[in-house]
LODOZA-446337 format. One record per residue (C-alpha): x, y, z; residue in three letters. Coordinates in steps of 0.2 Angstrom, whole numbers, plus 5000, padded with zeros to 4 digits. Layout:
XYZAla
...
END
This chain:
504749565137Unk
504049725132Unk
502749815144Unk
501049755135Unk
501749565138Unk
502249615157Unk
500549705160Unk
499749535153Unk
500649425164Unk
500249535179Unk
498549535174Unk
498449365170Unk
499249305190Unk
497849435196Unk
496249335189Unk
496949185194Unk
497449235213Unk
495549305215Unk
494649225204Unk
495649045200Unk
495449065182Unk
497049005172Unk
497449055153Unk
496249185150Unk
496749275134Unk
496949445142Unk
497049575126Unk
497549765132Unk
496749905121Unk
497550095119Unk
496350195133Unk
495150305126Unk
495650475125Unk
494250555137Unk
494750425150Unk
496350435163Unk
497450285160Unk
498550225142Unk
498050025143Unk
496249945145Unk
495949775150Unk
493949725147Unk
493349635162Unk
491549575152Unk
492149415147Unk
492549355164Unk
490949405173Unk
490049215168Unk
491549125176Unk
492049245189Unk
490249275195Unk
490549445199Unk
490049615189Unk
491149685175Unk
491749855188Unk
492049725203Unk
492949635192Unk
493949785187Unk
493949845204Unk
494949665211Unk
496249675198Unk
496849855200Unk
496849845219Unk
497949695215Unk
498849785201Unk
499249905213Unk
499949815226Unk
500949675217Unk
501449755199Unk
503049865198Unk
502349945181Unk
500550015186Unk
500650175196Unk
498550175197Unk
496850145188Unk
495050185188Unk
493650075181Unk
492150115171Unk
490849985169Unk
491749845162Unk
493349955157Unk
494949935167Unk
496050085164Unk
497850065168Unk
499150215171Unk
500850165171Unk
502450225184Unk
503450375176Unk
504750245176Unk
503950125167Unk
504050265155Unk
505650325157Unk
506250155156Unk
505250105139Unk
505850255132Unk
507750205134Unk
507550045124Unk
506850135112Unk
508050265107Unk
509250155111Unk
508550015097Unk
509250075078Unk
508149955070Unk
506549985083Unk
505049975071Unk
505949815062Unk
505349655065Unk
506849495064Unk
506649375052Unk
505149235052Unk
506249145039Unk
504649165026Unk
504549255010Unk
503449345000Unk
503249394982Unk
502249534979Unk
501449574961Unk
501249734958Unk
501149884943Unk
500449764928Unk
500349904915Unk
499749874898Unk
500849964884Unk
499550034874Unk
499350204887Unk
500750284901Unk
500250264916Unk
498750354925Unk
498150384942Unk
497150214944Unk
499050144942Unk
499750244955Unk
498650204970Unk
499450014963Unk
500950074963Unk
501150154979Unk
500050014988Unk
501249874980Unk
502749954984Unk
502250025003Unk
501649855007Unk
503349765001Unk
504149895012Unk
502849855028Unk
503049655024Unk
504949685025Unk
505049785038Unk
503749655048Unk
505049515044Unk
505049435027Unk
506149425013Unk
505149504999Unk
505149494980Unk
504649634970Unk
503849594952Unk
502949664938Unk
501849584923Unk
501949694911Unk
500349664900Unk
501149674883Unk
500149604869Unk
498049554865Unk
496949634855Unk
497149794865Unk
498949824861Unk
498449784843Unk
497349944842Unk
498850064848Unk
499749974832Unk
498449974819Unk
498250164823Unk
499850214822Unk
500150104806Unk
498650184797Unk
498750354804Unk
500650384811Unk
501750454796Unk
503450404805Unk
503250504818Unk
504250434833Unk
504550514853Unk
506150604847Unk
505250694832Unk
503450734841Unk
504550794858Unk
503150654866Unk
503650524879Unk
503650354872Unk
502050284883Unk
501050434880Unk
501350434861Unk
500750234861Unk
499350314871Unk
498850434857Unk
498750314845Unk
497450214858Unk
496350354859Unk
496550384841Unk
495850214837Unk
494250214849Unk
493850384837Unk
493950314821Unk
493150144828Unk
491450234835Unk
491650334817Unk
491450184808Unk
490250104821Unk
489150244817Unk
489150234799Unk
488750054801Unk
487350084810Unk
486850234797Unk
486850104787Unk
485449984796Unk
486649874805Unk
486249854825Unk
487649934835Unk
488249774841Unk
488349704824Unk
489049864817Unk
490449854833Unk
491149664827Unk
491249734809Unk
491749884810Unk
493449884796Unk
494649934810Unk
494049814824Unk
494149664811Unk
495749734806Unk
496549734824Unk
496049564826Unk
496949524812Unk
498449584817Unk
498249504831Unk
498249344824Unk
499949404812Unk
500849434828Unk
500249254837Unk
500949194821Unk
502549274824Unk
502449394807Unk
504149484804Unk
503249654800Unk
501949654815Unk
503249594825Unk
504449744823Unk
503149864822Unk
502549794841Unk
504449784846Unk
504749964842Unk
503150014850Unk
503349934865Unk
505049984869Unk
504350164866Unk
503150154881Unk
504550034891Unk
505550204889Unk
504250304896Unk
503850174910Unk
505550194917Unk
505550364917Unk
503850374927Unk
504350224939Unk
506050324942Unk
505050504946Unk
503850394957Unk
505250294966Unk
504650104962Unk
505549984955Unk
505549814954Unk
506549634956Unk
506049554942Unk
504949594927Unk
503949474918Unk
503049504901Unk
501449424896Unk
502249394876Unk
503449274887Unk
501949184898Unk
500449174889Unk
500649014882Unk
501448924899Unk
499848864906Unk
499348744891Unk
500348614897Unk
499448644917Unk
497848634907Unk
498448454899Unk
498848394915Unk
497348444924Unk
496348334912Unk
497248214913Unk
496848214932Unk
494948224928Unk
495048424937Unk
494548484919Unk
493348444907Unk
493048454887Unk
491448524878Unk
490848464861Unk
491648624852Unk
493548554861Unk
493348674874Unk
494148654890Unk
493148684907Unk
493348674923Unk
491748654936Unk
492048774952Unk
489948754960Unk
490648674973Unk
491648814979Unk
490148944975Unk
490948994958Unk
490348944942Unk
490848854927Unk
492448924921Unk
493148914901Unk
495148864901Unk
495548834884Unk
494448894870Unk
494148774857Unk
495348844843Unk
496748784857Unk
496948974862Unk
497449024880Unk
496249144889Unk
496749254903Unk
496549124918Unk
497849004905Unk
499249124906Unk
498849144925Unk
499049004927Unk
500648964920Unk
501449124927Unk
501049064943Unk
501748904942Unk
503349014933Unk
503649094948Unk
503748984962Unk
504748884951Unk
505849034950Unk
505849084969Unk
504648954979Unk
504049104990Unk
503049075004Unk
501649175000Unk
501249264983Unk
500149444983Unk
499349514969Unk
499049684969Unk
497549734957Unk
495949824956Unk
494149754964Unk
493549714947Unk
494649584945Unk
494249494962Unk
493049344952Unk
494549304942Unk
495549264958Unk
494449164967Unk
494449074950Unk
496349054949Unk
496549024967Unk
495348874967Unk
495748784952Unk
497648814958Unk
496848714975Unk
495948594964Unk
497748554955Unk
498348524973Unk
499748664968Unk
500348684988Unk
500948844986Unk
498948884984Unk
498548925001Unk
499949055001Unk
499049154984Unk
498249304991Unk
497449454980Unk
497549634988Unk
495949704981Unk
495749884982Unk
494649994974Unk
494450124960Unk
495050304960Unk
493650414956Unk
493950624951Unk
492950774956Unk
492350754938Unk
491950554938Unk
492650434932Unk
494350404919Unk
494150304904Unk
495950264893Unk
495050244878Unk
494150414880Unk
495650494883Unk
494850544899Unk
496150484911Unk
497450584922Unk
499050534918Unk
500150494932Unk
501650614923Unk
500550774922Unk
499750744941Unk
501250734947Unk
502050894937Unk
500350984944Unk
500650934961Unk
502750984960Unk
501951134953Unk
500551154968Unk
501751114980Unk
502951264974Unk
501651384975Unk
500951344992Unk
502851344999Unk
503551504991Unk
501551594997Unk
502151545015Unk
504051635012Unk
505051525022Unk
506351465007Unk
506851615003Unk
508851555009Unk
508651375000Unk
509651394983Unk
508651314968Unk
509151134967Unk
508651134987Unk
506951204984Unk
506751094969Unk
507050934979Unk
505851014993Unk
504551044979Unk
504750874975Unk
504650774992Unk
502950874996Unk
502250834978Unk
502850634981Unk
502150635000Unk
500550724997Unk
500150614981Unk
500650444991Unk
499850475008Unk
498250544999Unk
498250394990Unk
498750265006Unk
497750365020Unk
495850275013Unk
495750075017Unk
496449975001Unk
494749904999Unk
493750084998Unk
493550154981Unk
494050364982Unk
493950514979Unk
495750604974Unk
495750784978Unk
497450854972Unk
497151014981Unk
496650954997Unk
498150834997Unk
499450944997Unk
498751055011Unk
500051095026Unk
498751065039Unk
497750935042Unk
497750755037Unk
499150745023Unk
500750705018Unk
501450885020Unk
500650915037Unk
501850775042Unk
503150805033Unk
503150985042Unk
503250915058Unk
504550815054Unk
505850965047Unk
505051065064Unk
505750925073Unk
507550935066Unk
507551135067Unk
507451095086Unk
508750955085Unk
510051085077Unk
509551205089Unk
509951085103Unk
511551045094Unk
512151215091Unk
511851265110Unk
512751085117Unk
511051015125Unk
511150805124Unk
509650715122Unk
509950615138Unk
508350515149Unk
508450565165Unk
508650445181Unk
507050355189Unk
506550505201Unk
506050615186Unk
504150655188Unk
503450665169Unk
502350785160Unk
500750695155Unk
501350755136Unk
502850675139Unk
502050515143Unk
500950525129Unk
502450555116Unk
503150375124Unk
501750285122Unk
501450335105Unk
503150275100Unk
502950115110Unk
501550075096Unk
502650085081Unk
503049905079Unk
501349855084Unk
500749965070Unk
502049895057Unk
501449725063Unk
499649745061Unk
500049835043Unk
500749675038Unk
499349585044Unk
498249655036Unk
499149705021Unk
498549885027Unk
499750045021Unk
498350145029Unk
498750085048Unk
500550135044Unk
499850305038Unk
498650345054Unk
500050305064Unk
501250435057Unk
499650555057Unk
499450525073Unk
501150535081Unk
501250695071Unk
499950765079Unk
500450715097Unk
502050775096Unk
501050935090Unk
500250935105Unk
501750905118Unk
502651065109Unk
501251165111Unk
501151115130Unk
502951095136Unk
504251215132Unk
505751105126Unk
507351235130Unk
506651375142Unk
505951245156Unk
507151265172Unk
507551095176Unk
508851035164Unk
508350865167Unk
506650885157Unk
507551005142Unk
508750825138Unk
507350715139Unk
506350825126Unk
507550855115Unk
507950645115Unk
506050625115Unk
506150755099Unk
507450665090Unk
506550485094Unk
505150575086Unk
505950635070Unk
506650455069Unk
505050365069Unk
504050465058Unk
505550455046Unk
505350265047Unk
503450255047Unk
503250395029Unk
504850275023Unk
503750115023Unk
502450235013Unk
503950275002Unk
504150465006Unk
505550565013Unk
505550705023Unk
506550865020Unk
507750925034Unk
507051105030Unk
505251175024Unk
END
């Protein structure tokens, strides 16, 4: 049992000795910091049946605590607070199943599985930083869900065709000359994306001499030549034209190129990809079946409906009329393609707020259907990233690609290190890998730190700051911590825990305690589907640990007893906030 499950049991036998109360859901908070104590039990919900005040109450169960509990050393009460300090051996005791646990922090096996969807790029443009908060909160929460207990699948939909990829052709039909990634020295995706932007300038060109001409500018925008001719293509590639087709093919792997190049520099990757040319059509036959069960419904124009009113939605088109799928079709059907092809217990997609209609959508008709694996669909929404100069636009051009950011920030983060002059001994391949694991951690914890749900403002300069709340801030403390664990190494000092007479520091205690919450953390992360959690919590233990170097000395202190135990409290430490910035998918350097 660990000590909260103890504490709650103790607690638990005290309210029913004084006040005869049986199964009261007794819930332990972290004490606040400005009171004395590391657990606080709330007394408020048993003043109606206890008939007592809240601080009698509190008073009665930490005179009992006291006297019966081998964990609580003492307590003080405030209003309805019950703050509960624990025996150094408690402590000390906690502390040796910690350091002693390799896997502490990872959870066994509930037997369930997860897939998590994440990435979804479209291969008219590389990657930007809108994809990279995706990116890293896909590929941290897969890590957290792991790491909490399920067996987790990784995929992609890649979003390869439409009306959109059709533009990025057209354009490089009509304007490319041949020109290739090997002959332009230009990435595969980025030179896709050229040809994207390049449409949307000859497109408002023409929408303006449409208008010039007395058209309205939504007129003038469905017959522009170029948006007419887009759609035609289009419909030659649904037809499976051999001259559109290559020309698609050979763009495509272009930007798949560049795609992996960017996944490798970011370190995602993926269990299986799935590709939209290979889906889109699936969900006809789903929509065939579901009107033959009366769950859809035809219009006069042979449109297919469905009517969601009663789930506080709205009527919801299908099919259209000409018998072509829409987006909620091929959702549909990749869906049903993969629990077919894994039968996961739970199924996340990870995708921006402004598609959160269209999953309520596709998660009620799946319920209407009576697909089972329904009430396992879940959508992580999470919001927009905003710049100090507003907001990206693809078409514009406008957006910050996720290659160059992270070049800037390889390039910031070699600056700010070689200003503070304490690399001068790494050799370059050592200082290039350093330069890189700050760029990586200050991009992703920037981009983790801020609720999923919250839409953000990125800051490239203040990430990659060595104090305060950031990656490298941590990552500092971290390569502190192993300078010490060599130190200790080199002068023979084990990290050994003392015998039960050992009377602790207060810092020492709080470094405990703020390990102890590790797995509770990684729990509640998983929860909540929450990277953030996961984030504060290495934040904060960096921070504590901070605080118990600055108060303790670790090798000068006379009593060898407590020099072992900080260097093994160091050491657990350095393990945890390795673990924690792991499920964020950062490393940490052994030197900075």
């Amino acid at each position: 049992m660990t000590i909260e499950a103890i504490l709650k049991d103790d607690i638990q036998k005290a309210v029913q000795k004084h006040f005869q109360l049986d199964n009261q859901e007794i819930i332990l908070q972290p004490t606040k910091k400005e009171f004395e104590g590391f657990y606080t039990f709330v007394t408020f919900p048993l003043t109606k049946a206890a008939r007592k005040a809240p601080a009698e109450i509190g008073q009665i169960i930490g005179d009992e605590l006291i006297a019966s509990s081998s964990l609580v050393a003492g307590f003080n009460v405030v209003q309805g607070f019950l703050n509960i300090s624990l025996k150094d051996s408690t402590w000390l005791d906690l502390f040796g199943k910690i350091s002693s646990d390799e896997t502490f922090g990872t959870l066994p096996s509930n037997g369930k599985s997860v897939m998590v969807e994440f990435s979804s790029p479209n291969t008219n443009k590389p990657l930007h930083l809108g994809h990279l908060r995706n990116n890293f909160l896909g590929d941290s929460l897969s890590k957290i869900l792991k790491a909490s207990g399920y067996d987790v699948i990784k995929t992609c939909l890649v979003n390869d065709r439409g009306i959109h990829i059709c533009k990025s052709m057209l354009a490089y039909r009509e304007l490319g000359n041949g020109e290739t990634p090997e002959s332009s020295g230009i990435k595969g995706d980025h030179l896709a994306g050229k040809y994207y932007v390049l449409f949307d300038i000859e497109y408002k060109k023409q929408i303006k001499a449409l208008v010039e001409q007395g058209l309205s500018e939504e007129e003038a925008a469905k017959k522009a030549p170029w948006i007419l001719e887009a759609q035609q293509l289009l419909l030659l590639w649904e037809n499976n034209d051999p001259e559109t087709v290559a020309l698609w093919q050979k763009m495509n792997n272009w930007v798949y190129e560049g795609f992996a190049e960017t996944y490798k520099k970011i370190g995602v990757s993926f269990d299986k990809t799935y590709y939209e040319s290979n889906t889109y059509l699936l969900g006809k036959d789903i929509i065939e079946e579901g009107l033959q069960k009366g769950v859809f419904f035809k219009k006069a124009d042979n449109s297919v409906w469905i009517d969601l009113t009663e789930e506080g939605l709205d009527e919801k088109l299908v099919l259209r009329g000409d018998g072509t799928s829409v987006y909620i079709t091929q959702d549909l059907g990749t869906t049903e393609l993969k629990n077919s092809d894994f039968g996961n217990d739970r199924y996340l997609w990870v995708v921006g707020n402004e598609q959160d209609y269209h999953f309520k959508v596709l998660f009620a008709i799946l319920k209407r259907l009576g697909r089972t694996y329904a009430d396992g669909c879940y959508h992580i929404s999470y919001g927009m990233v905003d710049l100090p100069s507003g907001k990206m636009k693809s078409r514009e051009g406008t957006v910050v690609d996720a290659d160059d950011l992270v070049g800037q920030m390889v390039q910031t983060a070699s600056d700010r290190t070689q200003e503070l002059g304490k690399i001068d001994d790494f050799n370059s391949d050592e200082a290039k890998q350093l330069y890189n694991q700050l760029a990586l951690g200050a991009l992703k914890y920037f981009l983790l730190k801020v609720d999923p749900k919250k839409r953000m403002l990125f800051n490239p300069e203040e990430s990659i700051d060595f104090q305060g709340h950031t990656g490298p801030f941590i990552q500092y403390t971290y390569a502190r911590i192993r300078s010490i664990m060599r130190k200790a190494e080199q002068a023979g000092i084990p990290a050994e825990i003392p015998g039960n007479s050992y009377e602790m520091h207060q810092a020492e205690r709080e470094l405990v305690f703020a390990l102890s919450q590790y797995p509770v953390k990684v729990l509640a992360a998983a929860n909540e589907f929450a990277p953030s959690l996961i984030s504060q919590y290495a934040f904060d233990l960096a921070k504590v640990y901070n605080q118990f170097y600055a108060e303790v000395s670790i090798f000068s202190d006379p009593d060898p007893e407590a020099v072992k135990l900080r260097v093994a409290l160091s050491g657990a430490v350095a393990e945890t906030i390795r673990k924690a910035l792991g499920l964020l998918g950062i490393d940490v350097p052994e030197r900075m």
